[in-house]
Each structure stands twice: as structure tokens, then as C-alpha cells.
RODO-2510 file (C-alpha; in nm, 4 decimals, decimal comma):
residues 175
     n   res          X          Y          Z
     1     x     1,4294     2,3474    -1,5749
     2     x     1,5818     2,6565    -1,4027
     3     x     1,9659     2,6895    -1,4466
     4     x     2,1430     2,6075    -1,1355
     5     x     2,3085     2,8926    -0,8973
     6     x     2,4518     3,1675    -0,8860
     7     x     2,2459     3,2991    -1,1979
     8     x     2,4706     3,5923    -1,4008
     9     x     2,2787     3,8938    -1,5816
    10     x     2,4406     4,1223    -1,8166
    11     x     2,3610     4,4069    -2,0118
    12     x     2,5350     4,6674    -2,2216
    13     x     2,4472     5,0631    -2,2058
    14     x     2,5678     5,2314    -2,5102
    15     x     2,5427     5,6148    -2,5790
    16     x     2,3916     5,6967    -2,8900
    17     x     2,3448     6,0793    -2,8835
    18     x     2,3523     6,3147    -2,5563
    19     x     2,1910     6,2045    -2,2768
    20     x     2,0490     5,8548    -2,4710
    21     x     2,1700     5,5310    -2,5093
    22     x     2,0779     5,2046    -2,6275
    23     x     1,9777     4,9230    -2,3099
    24     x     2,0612     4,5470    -2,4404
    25     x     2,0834     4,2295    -2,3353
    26     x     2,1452     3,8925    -2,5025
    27     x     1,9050     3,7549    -2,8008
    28     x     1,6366     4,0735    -2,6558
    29     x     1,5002     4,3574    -2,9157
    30     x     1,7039     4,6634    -2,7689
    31     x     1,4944     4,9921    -2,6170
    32     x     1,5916     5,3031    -2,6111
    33     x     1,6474     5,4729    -2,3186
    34     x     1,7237     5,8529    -2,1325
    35     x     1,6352     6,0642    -1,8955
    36     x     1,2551     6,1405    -1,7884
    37     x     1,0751     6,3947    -1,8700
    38     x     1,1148     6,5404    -1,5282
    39     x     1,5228     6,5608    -1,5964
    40     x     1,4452     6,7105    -1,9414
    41     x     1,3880     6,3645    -2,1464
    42     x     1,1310     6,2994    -2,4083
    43     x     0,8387     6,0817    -2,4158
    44     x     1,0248     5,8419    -2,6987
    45     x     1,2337     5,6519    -2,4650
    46     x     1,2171     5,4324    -2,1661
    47     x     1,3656     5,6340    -1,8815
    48     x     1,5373     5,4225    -1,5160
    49     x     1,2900     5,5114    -1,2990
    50     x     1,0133     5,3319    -1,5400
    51     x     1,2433     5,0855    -1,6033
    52     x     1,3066     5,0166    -1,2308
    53     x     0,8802     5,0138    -1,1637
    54     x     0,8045     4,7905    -1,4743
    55     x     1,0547     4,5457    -1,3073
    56     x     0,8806     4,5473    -0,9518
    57     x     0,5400     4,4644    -1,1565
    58     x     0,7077     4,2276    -1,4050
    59     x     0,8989     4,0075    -1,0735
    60     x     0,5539     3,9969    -0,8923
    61     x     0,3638     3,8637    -1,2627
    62     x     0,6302     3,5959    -1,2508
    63     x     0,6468     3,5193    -0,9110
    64     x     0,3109     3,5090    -0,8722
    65     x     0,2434     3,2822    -1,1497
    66     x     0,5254     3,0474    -1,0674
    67     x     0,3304     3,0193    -0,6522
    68     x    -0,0038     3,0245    -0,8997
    69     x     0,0894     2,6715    -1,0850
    70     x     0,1623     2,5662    -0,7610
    71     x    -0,1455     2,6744    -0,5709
    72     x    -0,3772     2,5770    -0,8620
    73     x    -0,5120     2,8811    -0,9366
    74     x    -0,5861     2,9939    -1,2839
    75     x    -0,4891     3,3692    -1,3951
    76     x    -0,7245     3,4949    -1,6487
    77     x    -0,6434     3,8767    -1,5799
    78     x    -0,3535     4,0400    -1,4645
    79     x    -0,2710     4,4462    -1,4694
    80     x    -0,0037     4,6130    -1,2099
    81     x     0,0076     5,0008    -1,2225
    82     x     0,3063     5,1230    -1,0713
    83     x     0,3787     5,4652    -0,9430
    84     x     0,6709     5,6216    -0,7792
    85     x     0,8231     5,9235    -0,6053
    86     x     1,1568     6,0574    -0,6254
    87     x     1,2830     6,3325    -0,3854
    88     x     1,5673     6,4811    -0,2639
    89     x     1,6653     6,3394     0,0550
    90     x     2,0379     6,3637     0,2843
    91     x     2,1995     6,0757     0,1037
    92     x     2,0755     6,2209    -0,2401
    93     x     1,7848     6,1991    -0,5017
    94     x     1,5844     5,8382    -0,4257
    95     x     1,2823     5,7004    -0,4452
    96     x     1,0775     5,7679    -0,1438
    97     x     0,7638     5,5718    -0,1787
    98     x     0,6363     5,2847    -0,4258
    99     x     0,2580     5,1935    -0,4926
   100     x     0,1920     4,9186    -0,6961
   101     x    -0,1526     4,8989    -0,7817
   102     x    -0,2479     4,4928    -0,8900
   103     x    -0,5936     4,4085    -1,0946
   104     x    -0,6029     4,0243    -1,1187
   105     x    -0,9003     3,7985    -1,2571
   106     x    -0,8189     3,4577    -1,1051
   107     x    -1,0305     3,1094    -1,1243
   108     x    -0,9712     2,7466    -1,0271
   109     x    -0,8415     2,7475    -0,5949
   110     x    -0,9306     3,1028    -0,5654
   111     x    -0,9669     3,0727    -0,1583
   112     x    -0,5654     3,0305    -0,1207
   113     x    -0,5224     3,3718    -0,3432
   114     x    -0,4114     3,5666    -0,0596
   115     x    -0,1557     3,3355     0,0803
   116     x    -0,0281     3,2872    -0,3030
   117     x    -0,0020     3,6237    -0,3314
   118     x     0,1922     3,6762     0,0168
   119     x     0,4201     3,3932    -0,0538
   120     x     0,4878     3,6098    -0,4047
   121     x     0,5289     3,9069    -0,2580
   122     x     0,7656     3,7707    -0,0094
   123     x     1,0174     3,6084    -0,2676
   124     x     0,9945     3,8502    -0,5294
   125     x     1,3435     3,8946    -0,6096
   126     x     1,3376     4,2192    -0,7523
   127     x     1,0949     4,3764    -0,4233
   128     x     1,3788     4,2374    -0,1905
   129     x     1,6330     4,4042    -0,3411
   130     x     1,4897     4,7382    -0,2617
   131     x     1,5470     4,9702     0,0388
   132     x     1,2163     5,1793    -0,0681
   133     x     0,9324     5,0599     0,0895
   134     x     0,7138     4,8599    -0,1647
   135     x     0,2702     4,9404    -0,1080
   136     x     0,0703     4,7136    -0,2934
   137     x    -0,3128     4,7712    -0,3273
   138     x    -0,4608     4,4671    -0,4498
   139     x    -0,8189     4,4726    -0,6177
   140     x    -0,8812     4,0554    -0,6455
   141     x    -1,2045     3,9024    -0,8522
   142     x    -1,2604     3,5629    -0,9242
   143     x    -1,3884     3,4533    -1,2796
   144     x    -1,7422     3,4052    -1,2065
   145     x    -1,7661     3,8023    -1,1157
   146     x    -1,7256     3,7372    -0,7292
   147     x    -1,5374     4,0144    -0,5503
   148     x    -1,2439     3,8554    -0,3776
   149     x    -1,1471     4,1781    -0,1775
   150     x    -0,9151     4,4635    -0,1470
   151     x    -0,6109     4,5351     0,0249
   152     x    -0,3132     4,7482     0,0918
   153     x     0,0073     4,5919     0,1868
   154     x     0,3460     4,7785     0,2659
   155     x     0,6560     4,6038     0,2212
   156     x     0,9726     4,6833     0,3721
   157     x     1,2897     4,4467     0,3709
   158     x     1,4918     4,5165     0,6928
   159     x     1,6694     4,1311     0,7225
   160     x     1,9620     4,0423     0,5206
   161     x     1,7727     3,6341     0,5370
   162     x     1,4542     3,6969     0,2970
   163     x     1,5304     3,4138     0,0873
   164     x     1,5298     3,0817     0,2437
   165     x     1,4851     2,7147     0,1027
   166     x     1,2072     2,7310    -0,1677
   167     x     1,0958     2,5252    -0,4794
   168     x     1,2738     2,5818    -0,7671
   169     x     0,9834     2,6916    -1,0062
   170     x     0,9216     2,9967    -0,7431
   171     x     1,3355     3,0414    -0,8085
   172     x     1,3326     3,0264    -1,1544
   173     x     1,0062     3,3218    -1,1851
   174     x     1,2082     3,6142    -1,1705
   175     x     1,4142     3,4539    -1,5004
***
């Protein structure tokens, strides 16, 4: 059962040698972290900008699987590639664009995938938190080998209300 709200998450950043630290969080196997190899980091460590897209594909995995249960469908396949791009703009360096790239191999109620995957997109806690616009390209099959389709869907957040009233397994996905 999902803990009640306001949920609380902590971490603690500790440096460990110039320009690396150490990323942990309760009871979790640390990683090592520092700049990317486009600010002069190495290949060794986890830099924020991955960190930041491996959260946008690890909220829609979750989400999605929590509208999934819901919707009966079966995952058998899942893959996000995500890809961003920082620039300078006037209020500083930011990400400009997002594409996430989803591969999914789905079974059981496969004809409500594309309202499941809306209703994922849509409460995806870590995608509405973002100011960058989010595109995901979707590439859907079912099981049997049957091409569900392909799509490209832009996201951008300009409400402060994205969240209302929903179930509490689709609350709890993001956990």
C-alpha cells in the first residue's frame, strides 16, 4: 500500500575528489557521479543530465505499469532511449529539447494501449515537473508480432493543476 501524503525524498551528495561525489539515498547501493564528458567528466560516472533522462524513462516504466495492471495489459518488453540537448539560452545553460524514444512488447487488452499510455504520460510525476518540453516516439507491438503503431507525442506542462484525483496505485508508481 502506498504511504500516505506528502511523500519526503532525501539524498546526500558527498565530494569525494574534484569535481566527483558520491549520490545516496537510504538502504540504495551508492553511484558515483560528476560532470559529463561534455564539461570535462569521464565515462566512469553517472553525470545530472543522465541522471535527470534515466528518471523521465524510469517515471514513465512505473507509471505506465501501475495504468498497465489497471488496464489489463501485459508488458513483456519495455526499452526507453532518452536523449537530450543542453544549450545556452538568456536565463542560462538548460535543456532545450527531450526525446524519449519507447520500444514496448505488450499482450493481454492491447486495444486500450494508447489511452494507457496517455493516461501515463499525463501523471508521470517526474515529466510534470519539467519546464522542457518532453517528445515521445512510441514504436508499440503486441506479443503475437502485430504492429500496434507509431507515434510522436510532445509534452509540455503549462497548468499549475496536472494532478487531479487519481487511484492510488497510479500515485504510488513514481515510488
Amino acid at each position: 500500500m502506498p504511504t500516505p501524503f506528502p511523500h519526503r525524498h532525501v539524498t546526500t551528495v558527498t565530494r569525494t575528489l574534484p569535481a566527483r561525489a558520491r549520490v545516496q539515498s537510504e538502504q540504495m547501493k551508492p553511484l558515483e557521479a560528476g560532470p559529463s564528458q561534455q564539461f570535462d567528466g569521464d565515462a566512469t560516472t553517472w553525470s545530472s543530465e543522465q541522471l535527470l533522462l534515466s528518471s523521465i524513462g524510469t517515471c514513465l516504466l512505473t507509471t505506465f505499469e501501475a495504468f498497465a495492471a489497471r488496464d489489463q495489459i501485459e508488458i513483456h518488453a519495455w526499452t526507453t532511449h532518452a536523449s537530450g540537448t543542453v544549450e545556452r539560452t538568456a536565463e542560462g545553460l538548460q535543456f532545450t529539447s527531450i526525446v524519449l524514444s519507447l520500444e514496448m512488447t505488450i499482450g493481454g487488452n492491447v486495444m486500450s494501449v494508447e489511452q494507457t499510455l496517455e493516461d501515463a504520460r499525463r501523471y508521470s510525476l517526474v515529466l510534470s515537473s519539467l519546464r522542457t518540453p518532453v517528445v515521445i516516439e512510441t514504436q508499440i507491438k503486441a506479443i503475437d508480432g502485430a504492429d500496434l503503431g507509431s507515434s510522436s507525442t510532445t509534452l509540455a506542462l503549462v497548468t499549475d493543476d496536472w494532478y487531479p484525483q487519481v487511484e492510488e496505485p497510479v500515485l504510488a508508481a513514481c515510488m
